[in-house]
N, C-alpha and C positions, 0 to 999 in steps of 0.2 A: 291339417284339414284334408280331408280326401273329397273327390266328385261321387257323384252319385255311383258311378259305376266305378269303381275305385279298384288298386291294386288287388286287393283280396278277392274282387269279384269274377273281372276281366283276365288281368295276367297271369294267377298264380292258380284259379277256380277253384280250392281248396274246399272243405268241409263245408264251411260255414253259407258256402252258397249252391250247393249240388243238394242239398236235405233242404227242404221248406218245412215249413212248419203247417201242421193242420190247417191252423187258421186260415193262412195264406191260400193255399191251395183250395179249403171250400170256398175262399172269395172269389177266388180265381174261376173256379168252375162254375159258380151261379152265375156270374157275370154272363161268362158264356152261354149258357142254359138260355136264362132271360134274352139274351141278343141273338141267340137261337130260335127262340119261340118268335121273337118279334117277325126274326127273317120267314121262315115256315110260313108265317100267318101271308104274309103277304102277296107267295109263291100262289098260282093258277094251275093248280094238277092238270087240268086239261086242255091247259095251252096245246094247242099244236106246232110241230115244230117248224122250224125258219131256215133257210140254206141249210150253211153245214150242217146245223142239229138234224133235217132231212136225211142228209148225206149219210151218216152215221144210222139212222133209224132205219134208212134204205137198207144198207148194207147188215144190221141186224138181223132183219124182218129174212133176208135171204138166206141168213145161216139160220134163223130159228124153222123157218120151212123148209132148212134141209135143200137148198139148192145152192149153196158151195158161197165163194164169195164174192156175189156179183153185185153187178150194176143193174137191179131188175127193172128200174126205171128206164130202159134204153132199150130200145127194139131185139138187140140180138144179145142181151144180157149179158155183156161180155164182163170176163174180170176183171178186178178190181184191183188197182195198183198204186193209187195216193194215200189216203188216210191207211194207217197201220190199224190193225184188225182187232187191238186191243178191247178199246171202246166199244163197237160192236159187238165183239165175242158173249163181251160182261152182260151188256143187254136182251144178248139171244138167251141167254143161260138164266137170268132172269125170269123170261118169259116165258119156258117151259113150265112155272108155275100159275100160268094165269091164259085167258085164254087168248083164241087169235085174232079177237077183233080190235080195229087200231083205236080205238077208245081207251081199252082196257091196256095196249101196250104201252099210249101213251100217259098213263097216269101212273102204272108201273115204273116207268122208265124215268119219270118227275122226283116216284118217290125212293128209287136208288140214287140218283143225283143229291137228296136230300142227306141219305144217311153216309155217302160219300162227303158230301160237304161240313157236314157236323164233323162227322171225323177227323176229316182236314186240319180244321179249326180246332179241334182237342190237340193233336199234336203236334200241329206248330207249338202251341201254348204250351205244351209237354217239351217241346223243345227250347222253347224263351227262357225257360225257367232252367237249363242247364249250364250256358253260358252266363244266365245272366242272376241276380238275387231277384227276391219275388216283387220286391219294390219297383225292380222293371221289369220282370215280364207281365206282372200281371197288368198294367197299361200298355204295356205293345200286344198282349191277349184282346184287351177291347176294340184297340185301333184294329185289328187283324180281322175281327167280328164282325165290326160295322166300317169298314172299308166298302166304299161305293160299288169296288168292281167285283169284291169278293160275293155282295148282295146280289147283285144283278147273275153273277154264275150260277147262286144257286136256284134259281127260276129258268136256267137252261139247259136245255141236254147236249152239252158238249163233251169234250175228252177232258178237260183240264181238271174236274173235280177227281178222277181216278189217277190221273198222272199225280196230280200234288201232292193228294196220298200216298203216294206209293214213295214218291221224294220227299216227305215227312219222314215215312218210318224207314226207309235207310239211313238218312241221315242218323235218327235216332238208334240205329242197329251198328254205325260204327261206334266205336269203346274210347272209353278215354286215353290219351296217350302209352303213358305206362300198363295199362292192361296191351295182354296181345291176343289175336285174334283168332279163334279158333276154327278147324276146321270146318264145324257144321255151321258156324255163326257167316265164313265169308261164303260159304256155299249161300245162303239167302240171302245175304246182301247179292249176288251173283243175278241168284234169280228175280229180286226184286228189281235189279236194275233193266234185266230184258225184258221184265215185264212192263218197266214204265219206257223202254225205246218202244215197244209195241204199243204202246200209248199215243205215245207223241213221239215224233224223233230227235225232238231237243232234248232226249233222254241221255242224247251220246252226253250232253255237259254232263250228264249227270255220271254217267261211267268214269270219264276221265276224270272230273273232282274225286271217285274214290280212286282211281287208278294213282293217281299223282299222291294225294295222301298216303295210301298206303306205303307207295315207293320211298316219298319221305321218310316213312319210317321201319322202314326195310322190311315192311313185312312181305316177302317176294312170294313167298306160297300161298298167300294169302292174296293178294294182285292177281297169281297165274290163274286162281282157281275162278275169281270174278270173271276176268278175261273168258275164258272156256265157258265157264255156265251161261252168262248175259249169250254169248255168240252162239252157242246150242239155240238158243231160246230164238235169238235174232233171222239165224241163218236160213230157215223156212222163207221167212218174209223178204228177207233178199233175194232168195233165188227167185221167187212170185214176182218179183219186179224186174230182176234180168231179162227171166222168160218172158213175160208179157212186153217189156222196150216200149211203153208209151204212157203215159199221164203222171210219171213218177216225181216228189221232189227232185232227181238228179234232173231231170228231162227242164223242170220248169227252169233251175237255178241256171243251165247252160242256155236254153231261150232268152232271159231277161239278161245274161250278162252280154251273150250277144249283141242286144239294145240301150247297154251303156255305152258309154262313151269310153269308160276307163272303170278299174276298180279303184283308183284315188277318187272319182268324182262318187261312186258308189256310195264307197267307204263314208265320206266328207256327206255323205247327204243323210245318210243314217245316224250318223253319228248326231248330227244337229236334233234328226228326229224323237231319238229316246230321251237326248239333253232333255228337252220342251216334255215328253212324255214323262219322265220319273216323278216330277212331282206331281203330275195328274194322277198317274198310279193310284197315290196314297190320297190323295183328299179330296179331288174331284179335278173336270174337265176345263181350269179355268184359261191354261195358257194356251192348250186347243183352239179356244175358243175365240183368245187373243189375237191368236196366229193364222186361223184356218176360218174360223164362221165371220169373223167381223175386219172390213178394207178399213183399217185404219192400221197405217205403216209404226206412228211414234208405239201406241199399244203393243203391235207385233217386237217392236225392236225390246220393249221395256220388259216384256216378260219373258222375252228369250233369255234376256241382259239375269234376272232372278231365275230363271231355271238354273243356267250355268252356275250360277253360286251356292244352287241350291245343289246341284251334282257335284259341285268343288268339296260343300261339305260332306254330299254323301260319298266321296271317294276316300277321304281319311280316312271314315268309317268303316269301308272295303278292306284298305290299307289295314287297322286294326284288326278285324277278321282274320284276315288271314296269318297277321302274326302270331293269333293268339290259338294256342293246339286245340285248344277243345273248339272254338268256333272255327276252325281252319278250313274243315272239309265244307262247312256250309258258305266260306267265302270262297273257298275255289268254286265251288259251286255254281255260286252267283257270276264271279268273272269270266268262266267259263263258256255259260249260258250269255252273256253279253259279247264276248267274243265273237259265236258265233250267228248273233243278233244281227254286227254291224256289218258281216259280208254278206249275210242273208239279204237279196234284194227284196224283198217283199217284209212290210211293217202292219199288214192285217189293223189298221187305226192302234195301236198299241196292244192290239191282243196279248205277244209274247209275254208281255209283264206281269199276267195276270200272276203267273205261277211263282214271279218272283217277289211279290207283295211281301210276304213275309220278313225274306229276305232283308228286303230295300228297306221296310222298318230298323232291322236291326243295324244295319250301316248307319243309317242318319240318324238313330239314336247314337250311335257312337262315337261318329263326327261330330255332332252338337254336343257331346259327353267332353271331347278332347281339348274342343274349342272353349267351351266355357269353363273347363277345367282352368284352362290357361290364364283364361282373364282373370277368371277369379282370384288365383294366386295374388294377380294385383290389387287386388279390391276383395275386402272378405265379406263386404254387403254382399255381394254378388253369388255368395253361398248359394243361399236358398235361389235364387233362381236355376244355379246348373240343376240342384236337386229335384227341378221341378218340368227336366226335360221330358222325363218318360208319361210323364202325367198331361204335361202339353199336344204331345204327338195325340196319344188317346184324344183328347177335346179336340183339336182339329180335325181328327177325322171324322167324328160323332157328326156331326150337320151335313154332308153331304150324304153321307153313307144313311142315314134318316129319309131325309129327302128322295134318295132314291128306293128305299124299300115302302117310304109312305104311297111314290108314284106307282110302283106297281103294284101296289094294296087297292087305288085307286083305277089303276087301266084295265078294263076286261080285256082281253087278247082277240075273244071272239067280236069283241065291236068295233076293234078297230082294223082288223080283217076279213070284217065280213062282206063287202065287196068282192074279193078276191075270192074268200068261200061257196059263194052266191057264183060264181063262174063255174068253179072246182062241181059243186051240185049240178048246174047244168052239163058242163062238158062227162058226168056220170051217168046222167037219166035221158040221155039224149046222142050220144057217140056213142058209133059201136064199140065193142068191147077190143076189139083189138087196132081201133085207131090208132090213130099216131098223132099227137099233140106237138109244134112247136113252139115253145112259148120261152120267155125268158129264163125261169127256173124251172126245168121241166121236173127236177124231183120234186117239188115242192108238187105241182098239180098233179103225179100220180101218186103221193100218199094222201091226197087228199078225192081223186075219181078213179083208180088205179088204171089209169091211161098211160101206156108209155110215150117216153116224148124225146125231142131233140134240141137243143138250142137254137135259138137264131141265127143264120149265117151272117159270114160278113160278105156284103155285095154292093155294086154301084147302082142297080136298080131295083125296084120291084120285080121285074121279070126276071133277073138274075137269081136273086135271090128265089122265088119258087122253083127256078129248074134248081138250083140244089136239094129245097125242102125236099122237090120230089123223088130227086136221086138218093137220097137219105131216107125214104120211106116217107115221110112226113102226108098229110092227109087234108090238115087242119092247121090254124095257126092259132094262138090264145095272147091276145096284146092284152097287159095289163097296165095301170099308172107305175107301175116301178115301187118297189117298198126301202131302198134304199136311198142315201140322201145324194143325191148329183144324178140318179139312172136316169138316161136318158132313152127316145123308142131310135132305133136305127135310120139312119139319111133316109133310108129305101120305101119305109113305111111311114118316114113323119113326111114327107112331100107328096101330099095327094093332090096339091093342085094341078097334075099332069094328068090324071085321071087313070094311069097306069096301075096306080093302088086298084082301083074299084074293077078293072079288065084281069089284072091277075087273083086280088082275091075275095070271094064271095063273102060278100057280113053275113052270118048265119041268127047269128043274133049278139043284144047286149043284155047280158042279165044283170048286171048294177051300173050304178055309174063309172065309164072311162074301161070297162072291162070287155071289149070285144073277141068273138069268137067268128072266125073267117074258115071258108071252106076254098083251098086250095085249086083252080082252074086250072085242070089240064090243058095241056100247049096244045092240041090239036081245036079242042074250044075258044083256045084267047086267039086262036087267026080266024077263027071265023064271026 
């Protein structure tokens, strides 16, 4: 009796599972198609964009207008030194074909995300189907389609939809064991990987799982050549961040580690965090939910207690991976990219995993493959059920991942920011043009009134805080209800019972509700 992913499949990857059959393969791909079409339908082409998505569209907008790559949303436009310039680039380059109104970039920029994400999703599936026979990839294809988180990315403009791509098709650019690698083949693997650090910088896992791989198997000319192209590719963007010494991932990671206590308590507090995240990952937000939105302790304890076992089995899984050659590079990969998850202090609510989706499929299929392998041996009723792990994973995922493409099929973007817009219109048809807006997300209100703007300081009074606005240029203030879930307004501005709010800053007006716009009172006006 073998498991469903059985010696010929997994350990040995022989013939009989690297060639699919026609059949297989058209199922495979309509599935896709169809959970393709569903996603698409659901997408808002002219959502406007939210933070980071801003962030990115900001920094676009400034290469596509040929003014280098700044921060055009900040008084003195200065360089840009956090998001890597990847994502950006793609979208200026983009927009050369269409024209420069942010309507039109923004629907543009909707519908490369789209043909990024399809893609994504064809070659992971392209790559399920090399480690694995078609009987499981093509249900880790579906759970990968209609995964909650992989829906929800394709209705936004972030980085992750080019990054993932681009760490599909290396992956699928390294050769199977016994092939060796040629030189023009690791030159692109080389360049694909600088081009996905310039994506994201969790790209370094992605260098070192080929670095390590390769050296495993001594392809050393083929290592040095990755090494030198990715760091050509890379080294621009390094020195951009030398030079400029401020707003850098290095800058953030030494701030936040300074305000630990220790890297063991670090370590120990992330680590719990991905525990409880993995299997949100893949089927939805439930142990979050357990842990974080609802005060009930035994709930918190219970499905931390099921995450853990659920990471127990997805570590076998890991464990498999990486023993086995042909999935090797994609479990260094994975371990890799976790490694450097859990000294990373910052967990973005689980963002990092998005990219690993995939991945973490193919683990916990394989852990649930080893384990039920095992029992079964004792029980051979129990056959049919290992046989029927790959197929479970898919149905589990199906109901969240629904659920969340039915909701945003269902949510206009514009109605439920249209308060916020309704200010964004005023602070356009009503501020000078070269004001100065401080509001909470200040990119977000000059891609939508092309106002530049500054954050909110941090202060112990209302007074304090304007004499900074002012020293920052600042003109205006833009208080909004917060669009995040905990944002709260600052001590400085939520305590008007002292009256110091209404002496420092003028209400100019409220164009919807909870959305006020204030005119900043010069200190030589609030003493008299």
């Amino acid at each position: 009796m073998t498991s469903t992913i059985d010696r010929r499949s997994i350990e040995r990857n022989d013939e009989c599972n690297t060639v699919a059959s026609p059949r297989a393969m058209v199922l495979r791909y309509s599935l896709l198609v169809l959970l393709g079409a569903f996603v698409v339908a659901s997408i808002h082409f002219d959502a406007p964009p939210r933070f980071d998505e801003t962030g990115y569209l900001i920094l676009a907008r400034s290469l596509a207008d040929g003014r280098g790559y700044r921060e055009i949303d900040k008084p003195a436009a200065p360089v840009h030194s956090h998001f890597p310039p990847g994502w950006p680039a793609t979208l200026a380059t983009c927009w050369t074909f269409t024209s420069d109104s942010i309507d039109a970039r923004t629907v543009v920029a909707h519908a490369v995300v789209v043909v990024l994400w399809f893609s994504a999703v064809v070659l992971w599936s392209r790559w399920f189907a090399s480690p694995f026979p078609e009987v499981v990839a093509i249900p880790l294809s579906v759970a990968l389609a209609a995964n909650w988180l992989w829906i929800r990315l394709a209705g936004e403009l972030r980085s992750e939809t080019l990054f993932i791509m681009l760490s599909a098709i290396v992956l699928l650019a390294i050769p199977s064991a016994p092939e060796r690698v040629s030189g023009r083949r690791a030159a692109g693997i080389g360049g694909i990987v600088g081009l996905a650090i310039l994506t994201r910088h969790i790209g370094v896992a992605l260098a070192g799982a080929v670095l390590i791989e390769f050296v495993l198997r001594r392809y050393w000319r083929a290592a040095i050549q990755v090494i030198l192209i990715s760091a050509v590719i890379v080294l621009p963007w390094a020195v951009t961040q030398w030079v400029v010494g401020h707003g850098t991932q290095a800058e953030l990671l030494l701030a936040k580690s300074d305000r630990n206590d220790s890297y063991t308590n670090l370590i120990g507090s992330q680590l719990v965090f991905y525990v409880r995240r993995l299997p949100d990952s893949l089927f939805g937000p439930f142990v979050e939910t357990a842990t974080v939105f609802r005060d009930d302790p035994l709930a918190a304890t219970l499905s931390t207690a099921l995450a853990a076992v659920f990471a127990s089995v997805w570590s076998i899984g890991l464990v498999r991976m990486i023993r086995n050659e042909s999935a090797r590079p994609a479990g260094l990969y994975l371990a890799c990219s976790l490694v450097i998850l859990v000294v990373w202090p910052f967990t973005e609510a689980g963002r990092f995993l998005i990219p690993l989706v995939p991945l973490n499929l193919a683990a916990l299929v394989l852990g649930l493959d080893r384990i039920g392998f095992s029992i079964s041996r004792l029980n051979l009723k129990l056959r049919y059920v290992v046989r029927s792990v790959p197929v479970s994973i898919a149905l589990a995922s199906l109901p969240f991942g629904l659920y969340t493409g039915l909701k945003a099929w269902r949510t206009d973007p514009a109605q439920a920011d249209a308060p916020f817009e309704a200010a964004c219109r005023w602070i356009a048809g009503n501020l000078p043009a070269d004001a100065v807006v401080a509001s909470r997300h200040p990119g977000d209100v000059y891609w939508r009134s092309s106002r530049v703007g500054v954050p909110w300081p941090e202060a112990k009074s209302a007074e304090a805080a304007a004499s900074l606005l002012s020293d920052a240029g600042a003109g205006f203030l833009f208080v909004d209800q917060g669009r995040y879930v905990g944002e709260k307004d600052p001590a400085w501005l939520a305590d008007e019972a002292t009256g110091q709010v209404a002496a420092t800053f003028r209400q100019l007006a409220e164009p919807a509700t909870g959305m006020r716009i204030y005119e900043i009172v010069e200190a030589g006006d609030r003493a008299r």
